[in-house]
FIMARTOR-18300 format. One line per 2 residues: for each residue x, z, y of C-alpha. Coordinates in steps of 0.05 Angstrom, whole numbers, plus 32768, in hexadecimal, padded with zeros to 4 digits. Each point is the difference from the previous one (the first is absolute). Layout:
X Z Y | ...;
% end
This chain:
74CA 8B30 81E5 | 7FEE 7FD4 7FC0;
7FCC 7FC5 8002 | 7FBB 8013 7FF5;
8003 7FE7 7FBA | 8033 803B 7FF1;
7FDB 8034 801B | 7FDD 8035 7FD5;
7FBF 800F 8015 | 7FE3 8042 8009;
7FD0 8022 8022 | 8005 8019 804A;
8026 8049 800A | 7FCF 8036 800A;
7FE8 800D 8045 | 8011 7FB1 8017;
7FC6 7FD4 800F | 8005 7FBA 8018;
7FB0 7FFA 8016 | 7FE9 7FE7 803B;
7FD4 8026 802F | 7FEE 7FD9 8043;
7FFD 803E 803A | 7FE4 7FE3 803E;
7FF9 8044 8026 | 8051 7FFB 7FFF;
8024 7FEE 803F | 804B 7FDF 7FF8;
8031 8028 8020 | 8028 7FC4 800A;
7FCF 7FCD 8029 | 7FC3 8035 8005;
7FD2 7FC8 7FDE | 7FCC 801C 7FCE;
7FF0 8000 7FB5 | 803C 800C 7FD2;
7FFF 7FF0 7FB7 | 8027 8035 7FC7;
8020 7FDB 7FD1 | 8038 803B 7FE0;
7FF0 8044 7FF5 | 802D 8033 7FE0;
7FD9 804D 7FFA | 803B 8026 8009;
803D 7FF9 8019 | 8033 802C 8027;
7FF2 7FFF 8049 | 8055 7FFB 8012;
802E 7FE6 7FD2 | 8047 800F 8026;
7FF2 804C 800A | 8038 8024 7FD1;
7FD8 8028 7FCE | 8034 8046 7FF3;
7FE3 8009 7FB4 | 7FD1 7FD3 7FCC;
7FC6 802F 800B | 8001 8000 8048;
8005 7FAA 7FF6 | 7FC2 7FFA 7FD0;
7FDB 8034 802C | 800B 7FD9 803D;
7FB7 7FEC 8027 | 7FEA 7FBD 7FEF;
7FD7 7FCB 8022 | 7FDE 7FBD 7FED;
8013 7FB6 8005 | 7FC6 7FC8 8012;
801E 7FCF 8020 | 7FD1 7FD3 802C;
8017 7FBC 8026 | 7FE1 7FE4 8033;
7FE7 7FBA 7FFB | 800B 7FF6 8048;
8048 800B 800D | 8015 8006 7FB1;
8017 804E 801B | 8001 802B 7FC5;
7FE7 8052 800B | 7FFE 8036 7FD0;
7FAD 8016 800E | 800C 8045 7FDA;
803E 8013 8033 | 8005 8046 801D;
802D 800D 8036 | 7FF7 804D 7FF9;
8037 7FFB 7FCB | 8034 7FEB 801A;
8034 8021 7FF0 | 8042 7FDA 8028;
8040 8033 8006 | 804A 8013 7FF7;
7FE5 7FFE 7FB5 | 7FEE 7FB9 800F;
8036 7FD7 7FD3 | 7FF8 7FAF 800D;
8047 7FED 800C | 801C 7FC5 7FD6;
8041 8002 802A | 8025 801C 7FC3;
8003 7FBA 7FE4 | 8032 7FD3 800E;
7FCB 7FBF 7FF2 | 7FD9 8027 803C;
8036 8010 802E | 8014 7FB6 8002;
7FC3 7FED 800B | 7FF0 8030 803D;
803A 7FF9 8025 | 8004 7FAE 7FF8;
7FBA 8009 8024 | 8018 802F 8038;
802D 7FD5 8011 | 7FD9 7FC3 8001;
7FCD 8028 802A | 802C 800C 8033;
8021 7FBC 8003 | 7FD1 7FD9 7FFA;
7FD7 801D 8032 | 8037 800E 802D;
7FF6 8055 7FF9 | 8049 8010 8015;
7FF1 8039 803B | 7FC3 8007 7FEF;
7FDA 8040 7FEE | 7FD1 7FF8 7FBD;
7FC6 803A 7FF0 | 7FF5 8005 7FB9;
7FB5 801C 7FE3 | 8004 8010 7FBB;
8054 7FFD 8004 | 7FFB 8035 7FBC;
804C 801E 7FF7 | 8018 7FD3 8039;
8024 7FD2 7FDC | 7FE3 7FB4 8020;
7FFE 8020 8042 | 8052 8017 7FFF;
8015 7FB4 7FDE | 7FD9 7FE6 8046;
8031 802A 8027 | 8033 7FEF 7FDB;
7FF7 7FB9 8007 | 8006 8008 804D;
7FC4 8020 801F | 8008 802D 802C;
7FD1 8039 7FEF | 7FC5 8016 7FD5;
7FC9 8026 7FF2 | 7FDD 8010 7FBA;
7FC1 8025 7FEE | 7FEC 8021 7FBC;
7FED 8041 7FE7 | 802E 7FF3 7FC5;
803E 7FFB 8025 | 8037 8025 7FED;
8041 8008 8032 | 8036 801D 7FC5;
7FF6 7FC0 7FE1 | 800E 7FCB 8034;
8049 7FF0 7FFE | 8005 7FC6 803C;
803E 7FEC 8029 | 7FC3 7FF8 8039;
7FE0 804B 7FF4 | 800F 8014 8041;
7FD4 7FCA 801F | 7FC8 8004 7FD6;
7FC7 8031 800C | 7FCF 8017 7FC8;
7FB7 8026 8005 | 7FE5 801B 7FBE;
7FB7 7FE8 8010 | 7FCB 7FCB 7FEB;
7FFF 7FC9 8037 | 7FC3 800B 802E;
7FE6 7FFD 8047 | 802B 802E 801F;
803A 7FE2 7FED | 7FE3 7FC0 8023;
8034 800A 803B | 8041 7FF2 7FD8;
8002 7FB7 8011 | 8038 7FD0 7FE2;
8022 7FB6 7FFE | 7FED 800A 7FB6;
7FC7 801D 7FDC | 8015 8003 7FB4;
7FD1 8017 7FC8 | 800F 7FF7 7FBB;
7FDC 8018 7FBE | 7FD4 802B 8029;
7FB9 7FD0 8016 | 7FF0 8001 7FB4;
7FF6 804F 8008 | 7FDA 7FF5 803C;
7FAA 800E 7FEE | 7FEA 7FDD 8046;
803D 7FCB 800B | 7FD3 7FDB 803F;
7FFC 8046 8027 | 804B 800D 7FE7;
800F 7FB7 8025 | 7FDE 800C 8041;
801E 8046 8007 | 8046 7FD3 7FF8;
7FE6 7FD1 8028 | 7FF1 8028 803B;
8043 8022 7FF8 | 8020 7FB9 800A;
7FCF 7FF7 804A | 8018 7FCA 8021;
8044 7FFE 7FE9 | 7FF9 7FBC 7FE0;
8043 7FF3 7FE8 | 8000 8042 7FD2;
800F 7FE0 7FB8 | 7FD9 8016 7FC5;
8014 8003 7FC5 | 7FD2 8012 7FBD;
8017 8001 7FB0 | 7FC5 8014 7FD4;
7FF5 7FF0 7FAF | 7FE4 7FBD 7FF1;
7FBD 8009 7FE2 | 7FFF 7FB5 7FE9;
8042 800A 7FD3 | 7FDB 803F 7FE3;
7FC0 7FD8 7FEC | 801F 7FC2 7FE4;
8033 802D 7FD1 | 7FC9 8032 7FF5;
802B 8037 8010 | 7FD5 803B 8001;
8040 8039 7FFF | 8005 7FD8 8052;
7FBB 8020 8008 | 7FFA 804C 800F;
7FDD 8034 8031 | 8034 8007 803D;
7FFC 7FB1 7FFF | 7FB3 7FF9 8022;
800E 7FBC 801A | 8014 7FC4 7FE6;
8016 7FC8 802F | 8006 7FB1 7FEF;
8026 7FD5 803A | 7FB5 7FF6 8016;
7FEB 8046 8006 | 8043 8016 8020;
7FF5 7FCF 802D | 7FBF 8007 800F;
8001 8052 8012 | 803B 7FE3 802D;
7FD2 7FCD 8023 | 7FC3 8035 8006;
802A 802E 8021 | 8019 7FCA 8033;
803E 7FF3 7FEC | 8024 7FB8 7FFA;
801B 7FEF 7FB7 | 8040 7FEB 8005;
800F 7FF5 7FB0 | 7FEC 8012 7FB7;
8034 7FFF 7FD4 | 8012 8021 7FB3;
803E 8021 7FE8 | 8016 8027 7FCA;
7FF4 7FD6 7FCF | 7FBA 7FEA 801E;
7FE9 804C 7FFC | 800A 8010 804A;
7FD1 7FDE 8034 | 801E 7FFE 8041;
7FE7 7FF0 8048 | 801A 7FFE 8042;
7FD3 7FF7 8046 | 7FF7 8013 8046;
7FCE 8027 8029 | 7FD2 7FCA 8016;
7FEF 7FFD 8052 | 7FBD 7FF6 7FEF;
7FCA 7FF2 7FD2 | 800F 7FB8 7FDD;
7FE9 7FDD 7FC4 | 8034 8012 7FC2;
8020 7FC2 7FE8 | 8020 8015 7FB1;
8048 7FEA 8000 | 8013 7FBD 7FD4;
7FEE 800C 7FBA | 7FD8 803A 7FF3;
7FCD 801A 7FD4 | 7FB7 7FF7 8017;
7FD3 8038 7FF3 | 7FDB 7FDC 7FC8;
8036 7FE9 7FDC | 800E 804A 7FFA;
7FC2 801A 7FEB | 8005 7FCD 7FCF;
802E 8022 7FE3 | 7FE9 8038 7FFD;
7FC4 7FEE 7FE3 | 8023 7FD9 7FC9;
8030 8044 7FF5 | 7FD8 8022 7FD1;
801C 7FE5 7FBE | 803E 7FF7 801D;
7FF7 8055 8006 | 7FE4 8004 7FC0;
803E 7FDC 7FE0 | 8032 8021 802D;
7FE5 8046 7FEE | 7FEE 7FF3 7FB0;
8051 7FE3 7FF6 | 801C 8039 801F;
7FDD 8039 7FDB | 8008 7FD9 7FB9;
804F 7FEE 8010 | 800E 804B 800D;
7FD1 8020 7FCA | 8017 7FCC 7FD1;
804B 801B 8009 | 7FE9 8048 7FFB;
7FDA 7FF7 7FBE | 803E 7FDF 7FE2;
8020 8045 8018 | 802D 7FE1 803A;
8009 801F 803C | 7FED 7FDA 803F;
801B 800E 803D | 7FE4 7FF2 8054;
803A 7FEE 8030 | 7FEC 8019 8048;
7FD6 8034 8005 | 7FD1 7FEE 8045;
7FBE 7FE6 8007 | 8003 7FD0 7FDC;
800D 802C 7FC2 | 7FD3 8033 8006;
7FCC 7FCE 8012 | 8013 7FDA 7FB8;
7FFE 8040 7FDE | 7FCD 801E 8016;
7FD1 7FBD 8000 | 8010 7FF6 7FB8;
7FF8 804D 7FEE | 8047 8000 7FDE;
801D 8044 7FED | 802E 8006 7FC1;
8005 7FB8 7FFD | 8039 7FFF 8036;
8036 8032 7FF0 | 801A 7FFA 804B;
8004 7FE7 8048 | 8049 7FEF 801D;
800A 8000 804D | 8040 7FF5 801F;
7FF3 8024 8039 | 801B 804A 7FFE;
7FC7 801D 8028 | 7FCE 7FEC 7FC3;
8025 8015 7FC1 | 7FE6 8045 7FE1;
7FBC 7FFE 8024 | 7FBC 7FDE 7FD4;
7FCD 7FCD 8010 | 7FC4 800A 801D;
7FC2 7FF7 7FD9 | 8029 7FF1 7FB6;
8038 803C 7FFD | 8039 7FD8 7FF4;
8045 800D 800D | 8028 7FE5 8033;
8045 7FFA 7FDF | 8047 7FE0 801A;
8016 7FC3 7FE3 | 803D 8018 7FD8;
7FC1 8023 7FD6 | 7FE6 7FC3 7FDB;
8048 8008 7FDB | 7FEA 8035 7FDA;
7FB4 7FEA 7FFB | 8011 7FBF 7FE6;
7FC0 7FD5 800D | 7FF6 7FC7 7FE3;
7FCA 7FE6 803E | 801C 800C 8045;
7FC3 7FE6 8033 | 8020 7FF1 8049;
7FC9 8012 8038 | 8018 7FC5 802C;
8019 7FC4 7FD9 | 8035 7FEC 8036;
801F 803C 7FF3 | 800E 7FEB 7FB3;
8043 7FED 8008 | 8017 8037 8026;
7FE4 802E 7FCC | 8010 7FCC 7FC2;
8052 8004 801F | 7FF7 804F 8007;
7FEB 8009 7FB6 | 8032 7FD6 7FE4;
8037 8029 8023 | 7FEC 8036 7FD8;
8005 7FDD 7FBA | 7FAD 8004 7FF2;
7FE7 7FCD 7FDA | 7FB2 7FF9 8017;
7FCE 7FC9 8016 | 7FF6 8001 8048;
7FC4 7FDD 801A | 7FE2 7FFB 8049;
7FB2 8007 800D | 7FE3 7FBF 8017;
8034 7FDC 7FD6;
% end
C-alpha cells in the first residue's frame, strides 16, 4: 500500500466507526478478566462469508450481524462483543478450502510433513477438530501416521481423494464434550479457535479430553491479529472470525487451561500463528517462550490502529471507485472471507464487475451480503479489467503467472501491498 503522503483521504464507509467505548461489564473469553474496550464497529455485515449463495437475491438477502470488536487490555485477546452463536450456520454448503491452489498445497503438505518428523508422528494416530474437507488431516497420514480422526459438520466424503482414506475416519459434527473420549498422540486444530465465541471453555473441554496423557502433542494455527492491526487490514476482519489471537493471547488461553507452551511460531508469510504444547501435570506458572509479544505491547497496537484503519479503509474505497469512475472494470481474485468482508465493509456494488475463485465448488454461486458473482478465471478474458485486487497478496504470483497465460494485459495488485 502507498506511503501516507499518497493516500487520498476520505471519509469513513458508512456503517464503520472507529470510537472507543470502554465496557467493563464485559468478561474476556480468553483469560475471563473483566472490562473490554470497542475500538471497530461495522453495523452490518453478513454473519458467514463461505456459505455458497445459489442466486444474487438469495446472497443480498442473506441475515446479517454486527462487528464491535473489543480487546482486552489484560491478555491483548481480541472478541467480537456483538457475536451471536445462534447463527451459525457451518455445513456441506460450508466452502473454506484453499487446497485448489498450488501456493497452498505446497505450503500444507511441507508442514505435514514437518509435523510428523519433527515430532517423530510416524505410527502415531492424530485427531483432527475443525479438519474442514480433510485435506491436513490425510497429508498427516500420508506423511507416516498411522491413523486419524477428523471432526466437522462441513465435511464432505466425495471430495477427499487420499492414498490413506481407508485409515482415516470422519464425523460431520462440531467438536464438543461427547466427543471428549477420542483421545490421540496428536491433537491438530487449524483455522477453527478464531470461530470459537468462548475459546477458554473450548480449551478445558480439550484439555480434559487430553487427562493425563501428557505426551499428547498439540498443535494450534489461528490468524495473527497483530499482522491484521499493523497493515490495517479490515477485509481479515469478519463475523465467523470472533476471536483474534496474538502469540500472547494464544498462549495465554493455552496456559489458563493448564497446558505447557511448547512454541509460538508464524508462517505463511507471517499471517499464520502457530503453537505447539503439552497437557501440563499440574498447575504451574506459564513461562512465554523466547521472544514474544507482551500483552501491552499489543494493546499498544491496537490502540495506535485507528488511523492506521482509517488509512487502510479510505485507500481502498478511493483506488477502486477511482477506476470505476474512469469506466474501468475492477476485478476481486478469491472470493472468501476476506472478499466479502472487503466488499461488504466498503459497501461496493457496481464498482467491481466480478469475483474470480479458482476453486470449482465456488464458481456460479454469489457473495453474501454484496451479490457478486463468483466467476472462473478463464472469465476475466472476456471482462478485461483493468484492476485485478488479489485477496491474499502471497498468492499474487500465482495469479499474476495464471493471467499472463491467457494473454490479459491488467494490473494485478495484492491487499496489504
Amino acid at each position: 500500500m502507498p506511503t501516507a503522503a499518497n493516500r487520498t483521504p476520505a471519509t469513513l464507509p458508512a456503517g464503520v466507526s472507529l470510537e472507543r467505548t470502554h465496557k467493563p461489564e464485559l468478561t474476556c473469553p480468553n483469560c475471563e478478566s473483566r472490562g473490554l474496550t470497542i475500538f471497530y464497529r461495522v453495523e452490518s455485515v453478513p454473519v458467514h462469508s463461505c456459505l455458497l449463495m445459489p442466486t444474487r437475491e438469495a446472497a443480498l438477502a442473506y441475515p446479517r450481524g454486527q462487528l464491535a470488536l473489543a480487546w482486552c487490555d489484560s491478555c491483548s485477546f481480541i472478541t467480537n462483543a456483538a457475536f451471536d452463536p445462534r447463527v451459525h450456520e457451518y455445513s456441506v454448503r460450508y466452502e473454506e478450502t484453499q487446497g485448489f491452489s498450488p501456493t497452498f498445497r505446497r505450503f500444507a503438505e511441507d508442514l505435514a510433513k514437518r509435523m510428523v518428523t519433527g515430532f517423530s508422528l510416524q505410527g502415531k494416530t492424530a485427531l483432527e477438530v475443525g479438519c474442514g474437507k480433510g485435506e491436513f488431516l490425510a497429508m498427516l497420514v500420508e506423511q507416516g501416521m498411522a491413523s486419524g480422526v477428523g471432526l466437522d459438520p462441513a465435511y464432505r466424503p466425495e471430495r477427499l481423494n487420499s492414498t490413506a482414506k481407508d485409515r482415516l475416519r470422519f464425523i460431520q459434527d462440531f467438536y464438543c464434550e461427547k466427543y471428549t473420549h477420542l483421545d490421540a498422540d496428536l491433537i491438530c486444530c487449524r483455522h477453527t479457535l478464531e470461530h470459537i465465541h468462548q475459546p477458554a471453555e473450548f480449551m478445558r473441554t480439550i484439555r480434559r479430553a487430553a487427562g493425563d496423557r501428557f505426551n499428547t502433542l498439540m498443535f494450534f494455527e489461528v490468524p495473527d491479529v497483530v499482522r491484521e492491526l499493523k497493515e490495517g487490514a479490515f477485509w481479515d476482519l469478519y463475523y465467523e472470525h470472533c476471536s483474534y489471537f496474538s502469540p500472547a493471547s494464544l498462549a495465554r488461553v493455552f496456559d489458563h487451561a493448564n497446558f505447557l507452551v511448547h512454541n509460538v511460531w508464524l508462517e505463511f508469510a507471517d499471517q499464520y500463528l502457530m503453537l505447539t504444547g503439552y497437557p501440563a501435570a499440574a498447575k504451574f506458572q506459564p513461562t512465554p517462550p523466547t521472544g514474544m509479544q507482551d500483552p501491552a505491547e499489543v494493546c499498544k497496537l491496537i490502540e495506535a490502529s485507528t488511523e492506521t484503519f482509517r488509512e487502510s479503509l479510505t485507500y481502498w474505497y478511493s483506488q477502486v471507485t477511482t477506476a470505476a469512475a474512469k469506466g474501468e472494470r475492477v476485478v476481486l481474485w478469491g472470493s472468501g472471507s476476506k472478499a466479502v468482508s472487503f466488499l461488504t465493509t466498503l459497501a461496493l456494488r457496481d464498482e467491481v464487475s466480478a469475483v474470480v475463485d479458482i476453486n470449482p465448488h465456488r464458481q456460479g454461486t454469489f457473495i453474501a451480503g454484496s451479490g457478486h458473482a463468483i466467476v472462473a478465471p478463464e472469465s476475466i478474458k472476456e471482462i478485461r479489467p483493468s484492476l485485478v485486487i488479489v485477496m491474499n497478496p502471497i498468492y499474487t504470483p500465482e495469479i499474476t503467472a495464471q493471467i499472463d497465460s491467457m494473454g490479459v494485459k491488467t494490473k494485478v495488485v495484492g491487499l496489504g501491498t
